[in-house]
N, C-alpha and C positions, 0 to 999 in steps of 0.2 A: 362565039358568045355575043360580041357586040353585033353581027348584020340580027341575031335574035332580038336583042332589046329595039333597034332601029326599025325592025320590024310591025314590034307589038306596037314602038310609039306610033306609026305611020296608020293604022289601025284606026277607022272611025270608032265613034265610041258604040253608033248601030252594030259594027261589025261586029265590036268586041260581044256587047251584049247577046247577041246573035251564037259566036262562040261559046260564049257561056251557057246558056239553057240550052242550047244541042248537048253540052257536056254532064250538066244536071239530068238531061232526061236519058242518058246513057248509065247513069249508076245501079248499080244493083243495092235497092232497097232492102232486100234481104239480108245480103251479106251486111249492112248498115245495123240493123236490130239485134245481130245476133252480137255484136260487140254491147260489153259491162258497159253500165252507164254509171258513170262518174254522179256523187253526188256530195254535194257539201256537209247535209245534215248529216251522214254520215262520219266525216271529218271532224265536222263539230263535235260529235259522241265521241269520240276517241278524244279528241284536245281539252276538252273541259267533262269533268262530271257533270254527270243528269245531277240539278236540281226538281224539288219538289214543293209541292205549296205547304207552307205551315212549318219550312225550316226554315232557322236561322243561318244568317250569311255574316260574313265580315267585310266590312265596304272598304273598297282602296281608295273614295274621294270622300270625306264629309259633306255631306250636304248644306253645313252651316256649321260655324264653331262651336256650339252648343249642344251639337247632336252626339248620338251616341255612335259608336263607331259600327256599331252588328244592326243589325236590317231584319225583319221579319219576312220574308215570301210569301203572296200572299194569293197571286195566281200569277199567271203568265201571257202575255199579250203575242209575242210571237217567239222564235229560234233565238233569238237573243235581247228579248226585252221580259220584264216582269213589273208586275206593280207590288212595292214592297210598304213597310211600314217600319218608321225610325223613331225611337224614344227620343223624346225632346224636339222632336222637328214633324211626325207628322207622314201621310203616304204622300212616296216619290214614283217613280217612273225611274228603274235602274236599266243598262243594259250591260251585259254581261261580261264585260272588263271591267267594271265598275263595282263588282265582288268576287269575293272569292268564297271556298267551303273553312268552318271555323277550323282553328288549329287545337 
């Protein structure tokens, strides 16, 4: 195991590189495609319900002491942001730890 490592260090960085794309260009692209591709949004859909615009949410941070604790939805800017609207304070910019569905 160590004459390996003593090996790679000994190794220009040309050479390694060199190693490299010979190995890249030996993969079988196919076999690459044919494996499930992993995706987040999908993750997200399971760990949090789908919100919708025009519900009501419950906020886990106040926006200011005065506001009201439930948020309006009011559309959605990305996967985990929305533009909502708060009694007493006004439309915010929530993201998605930052409410939950009412109880």
């Amino acid at each position: 195991m160590k004459t390996g490592f003593v090996f790679i260090a000994a190794v220009s960085t040309e050479s390694a590189l060199s190693l490299l794309k010979e190995t890249v260009m030996k993969l079988d692209v196919h076999k690459m495609t044919d494996a499930p591709i992993w995706s987040i949004e999908h993750f997200l859909n399971e760990v949090q319900p789908e919100f919708t615009a025009n519900s009501w949410v419950q906020l886990q941070d106040l926006p200011s002491d005065y506001s009201h604790d439930e948020a309006l939805l009011l559309c959605q800017l990305s996967h985990d942001e929305w533009v909502a609207w708060v009694p007493q304070h006004g439309e915010v910019i929530l993201h998605a730890h930052q409410f939950c569905a009412l109880h």
